[in-house]
C-alpha positions as CSV (number, residue, x, y, z in Angstrom):
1,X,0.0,0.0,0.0
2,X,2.4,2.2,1.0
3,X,4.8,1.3,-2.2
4,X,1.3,2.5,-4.0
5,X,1.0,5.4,-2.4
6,X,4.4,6.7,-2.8
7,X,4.2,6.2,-6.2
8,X,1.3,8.2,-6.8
9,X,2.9,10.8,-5.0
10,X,5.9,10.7,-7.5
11,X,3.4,10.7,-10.6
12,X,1.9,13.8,-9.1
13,X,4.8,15.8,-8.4
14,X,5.9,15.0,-12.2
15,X,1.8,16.1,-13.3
16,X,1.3,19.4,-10.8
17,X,3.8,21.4,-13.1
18,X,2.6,20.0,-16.6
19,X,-0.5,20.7,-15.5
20,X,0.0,24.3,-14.1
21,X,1.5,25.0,-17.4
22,X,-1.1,23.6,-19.7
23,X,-3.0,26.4,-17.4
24,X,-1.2,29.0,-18.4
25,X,-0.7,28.6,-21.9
26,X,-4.4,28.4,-22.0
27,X,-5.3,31.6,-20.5
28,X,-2.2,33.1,-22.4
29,X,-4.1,31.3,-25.5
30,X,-7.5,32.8,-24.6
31,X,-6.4,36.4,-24.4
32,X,-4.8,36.3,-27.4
33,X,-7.6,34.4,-29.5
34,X,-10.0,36.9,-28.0
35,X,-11.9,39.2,-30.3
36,X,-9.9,42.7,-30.0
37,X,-11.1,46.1,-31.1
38,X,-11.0,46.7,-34.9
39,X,-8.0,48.1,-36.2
40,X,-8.4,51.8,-37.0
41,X,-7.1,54.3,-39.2
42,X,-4.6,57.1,-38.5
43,X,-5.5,60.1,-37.0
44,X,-3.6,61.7,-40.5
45,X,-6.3,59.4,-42.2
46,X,-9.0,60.6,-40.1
47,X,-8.1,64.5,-40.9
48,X,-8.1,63.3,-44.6
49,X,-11.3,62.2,-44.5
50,X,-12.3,65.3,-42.3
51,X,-11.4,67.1,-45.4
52,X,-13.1,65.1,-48.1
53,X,-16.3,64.6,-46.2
54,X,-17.9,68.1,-47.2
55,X,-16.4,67.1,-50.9
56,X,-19.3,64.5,-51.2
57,X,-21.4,66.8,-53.6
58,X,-21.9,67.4,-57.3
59,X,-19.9,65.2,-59.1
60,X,-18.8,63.5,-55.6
61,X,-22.5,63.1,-54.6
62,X,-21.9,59.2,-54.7
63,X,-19.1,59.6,-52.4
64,X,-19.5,57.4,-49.1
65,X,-16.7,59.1,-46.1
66,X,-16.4,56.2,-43.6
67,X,-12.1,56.0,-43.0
68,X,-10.9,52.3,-42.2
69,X,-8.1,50.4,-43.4
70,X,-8.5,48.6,-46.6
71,X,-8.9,45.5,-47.4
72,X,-6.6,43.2,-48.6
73,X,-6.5,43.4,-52.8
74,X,-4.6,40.8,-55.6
75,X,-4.6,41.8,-58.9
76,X,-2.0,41.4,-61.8
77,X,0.1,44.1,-62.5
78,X,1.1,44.9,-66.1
79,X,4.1,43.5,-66.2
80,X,1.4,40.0,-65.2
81,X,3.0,40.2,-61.4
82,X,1.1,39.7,-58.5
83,X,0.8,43.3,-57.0
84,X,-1.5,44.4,-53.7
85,X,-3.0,47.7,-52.4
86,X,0.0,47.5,-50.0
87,X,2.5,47.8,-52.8
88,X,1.3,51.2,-53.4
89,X,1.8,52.6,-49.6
90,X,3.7,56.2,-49.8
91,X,0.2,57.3,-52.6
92,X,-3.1,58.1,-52.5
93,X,-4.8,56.0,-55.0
94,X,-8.1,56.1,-56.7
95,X,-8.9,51.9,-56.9
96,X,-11.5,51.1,-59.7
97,X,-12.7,48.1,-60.8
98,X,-14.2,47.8,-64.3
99,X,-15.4,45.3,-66.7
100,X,-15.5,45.8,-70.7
101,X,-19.0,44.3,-70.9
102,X,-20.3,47.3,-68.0
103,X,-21.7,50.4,-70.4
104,X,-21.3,53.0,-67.2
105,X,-17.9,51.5,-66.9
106,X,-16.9,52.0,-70.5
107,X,-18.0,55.5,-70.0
108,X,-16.0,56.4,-67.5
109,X,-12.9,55.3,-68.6
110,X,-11.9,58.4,-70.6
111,X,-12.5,60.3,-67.6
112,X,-10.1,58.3,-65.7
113,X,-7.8,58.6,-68.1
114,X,-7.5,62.0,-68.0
115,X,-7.9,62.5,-64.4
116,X,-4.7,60.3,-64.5
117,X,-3.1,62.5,-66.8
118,X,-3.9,66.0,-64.9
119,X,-3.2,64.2,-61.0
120,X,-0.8,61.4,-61.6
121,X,2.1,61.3,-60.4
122,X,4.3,60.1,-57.7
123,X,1.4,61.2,-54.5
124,X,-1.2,59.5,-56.5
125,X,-2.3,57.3,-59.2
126,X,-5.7,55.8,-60.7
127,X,-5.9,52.1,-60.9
128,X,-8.5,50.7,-62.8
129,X,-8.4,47.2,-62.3
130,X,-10.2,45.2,-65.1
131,X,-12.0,42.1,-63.8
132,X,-13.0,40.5,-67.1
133,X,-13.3,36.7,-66.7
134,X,-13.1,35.6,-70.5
135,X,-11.7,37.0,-73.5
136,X,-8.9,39.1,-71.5
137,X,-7.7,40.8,-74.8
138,X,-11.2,42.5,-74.5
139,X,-9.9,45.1,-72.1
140,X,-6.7,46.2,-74.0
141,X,-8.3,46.4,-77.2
142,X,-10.9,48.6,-76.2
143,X,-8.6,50.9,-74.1
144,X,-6.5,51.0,-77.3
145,X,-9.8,52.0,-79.3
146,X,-10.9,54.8,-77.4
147,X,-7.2,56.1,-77.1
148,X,-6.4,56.0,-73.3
149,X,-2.7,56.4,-72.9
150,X,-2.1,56.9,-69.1
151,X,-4.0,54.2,-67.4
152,X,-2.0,51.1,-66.4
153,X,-3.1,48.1,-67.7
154,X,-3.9,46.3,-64.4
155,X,-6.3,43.3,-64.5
156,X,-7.9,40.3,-62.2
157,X,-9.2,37.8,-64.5
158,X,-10.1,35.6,-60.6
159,X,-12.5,39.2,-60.1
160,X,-12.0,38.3,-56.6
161,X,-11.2,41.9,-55.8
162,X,-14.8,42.5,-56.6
163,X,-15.8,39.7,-54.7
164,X,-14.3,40.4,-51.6
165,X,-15.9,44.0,-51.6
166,X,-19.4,42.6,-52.5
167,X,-18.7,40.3,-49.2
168,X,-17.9,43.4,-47.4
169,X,-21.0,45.2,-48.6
170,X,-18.5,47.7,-50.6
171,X,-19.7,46.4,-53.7
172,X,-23.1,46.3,-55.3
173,X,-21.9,46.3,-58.9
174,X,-19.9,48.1,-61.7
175,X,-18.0,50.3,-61.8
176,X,-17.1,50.7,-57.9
177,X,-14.1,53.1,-56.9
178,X,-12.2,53.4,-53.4
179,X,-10.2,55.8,-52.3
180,X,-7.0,55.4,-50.6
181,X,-4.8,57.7,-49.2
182,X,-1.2,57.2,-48.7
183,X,-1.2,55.7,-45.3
184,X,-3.7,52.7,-47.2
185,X,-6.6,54.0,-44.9
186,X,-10.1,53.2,-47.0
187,X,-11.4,56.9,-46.7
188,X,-14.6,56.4,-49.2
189,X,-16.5,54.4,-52.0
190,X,-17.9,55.7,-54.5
191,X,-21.2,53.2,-56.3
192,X,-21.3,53.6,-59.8
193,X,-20.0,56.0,-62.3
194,X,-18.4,59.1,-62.0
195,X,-17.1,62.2,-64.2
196,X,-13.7,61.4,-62.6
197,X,-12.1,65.2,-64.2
198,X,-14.9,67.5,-63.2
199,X,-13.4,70.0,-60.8
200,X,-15.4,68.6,-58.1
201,X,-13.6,64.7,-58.3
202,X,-10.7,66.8,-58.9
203,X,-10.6,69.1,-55.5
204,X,-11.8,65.6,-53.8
205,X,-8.4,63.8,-55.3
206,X,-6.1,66.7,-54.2
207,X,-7.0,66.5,-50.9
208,X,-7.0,62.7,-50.6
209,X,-3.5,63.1,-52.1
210,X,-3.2,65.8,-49.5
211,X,-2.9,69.2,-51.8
């Protein structure tokens, strides 16, 4: 009995610890798994979209202020490498995604183009995204056509960008347009078209490029 009981004293003393620790590590575990506040955006990101918020009007009427960090976009870049939103940190960007078969979509692009031509530069850039699933040489060939010469030819042929922003509720169809300043805060959506080089998407793309 007592060679028993000595024994199970042994087992214990080897258990207590392993057991204490297996404690630990799950409270430890616990905290960290624990649901967290949201990330947020800058206070610089906030002040941007201060300053864009009374923007929303006239040509910006469609524009949606409500600053938080973007999500998380794949697309190919033209040289057919991967790129992401974050690749872009360091400029304000104007994201929008398009599709050849969208009529408001094919009307815009001129728009963008020149917007891109007047604004672009090394604080900001347009990126229209095509997200054509089939017949990819669709998109170039009309660009070509209607003469646009300063948009990059960025593409996702997955159009999981657009997917992820319909799951997010950013999204309802085509075109949509994010913009992004330079710290990759989300400071607005804009649904549908827009004339993208009227003065008033103008004065709303200086001061997201912080002009």
């Amino acid at each position: 009995m007592s060679v028993k009981k000595s024994t199970l004293r042994r087992t214990l003393s080897v258990l207590a610890p392993l057991a204490l620790a297996a404690v630990a590590v799950a409270v430890l575990y616990g905290k960290a798994g624990a649901p967290g506040k949201a990330p947020e955006c800058s206070a610089a990101s906030k002040a941007v979209a201060a300053k864009l918020a009374p923007l929303a009007k006239g040509e910006m009427a469609a524009l949606a202020v409500a600053p938080h960090p973007a999500l998380a976009l794949s697309f190919d870049a033209p040289d057919g490498k991967k790129a992401t939103l974050a690749d872009f940190k360091g400029r304000a960007l104007l994201v929008n995604l398009w599709a050849t078969w969208c009529v408001p979509c094919r009307a815009e692009m001129p728009a963008l183009d020149r917007l891109e031509a007047k604004a672009g530069g090394p604080d900001f850039e347009v990126v229209a995204i095509n997200v054509d699933t089939a017949r990819r040489e669709r998109a170039p060939a009309f660009l070509d056509e209607i003469g646009v010469k300063n948009l990059k030819r960025y593409a996702d042929p997955s159009a999981d960008s657009f997917e992820t922003l319909r799951l997010a509720g950013k999204a309802l169809g085509l075109p949509t347009s994010l913009l992004i300043d330079k710290d990759g805060c989300e400071i607005g959506v804009v649904a549908g078209p827009a004339n993208w080089d009227a003065p008033d998407a103008v004065a709303a793309v200086t001061a997201l490029a912080g002009g």
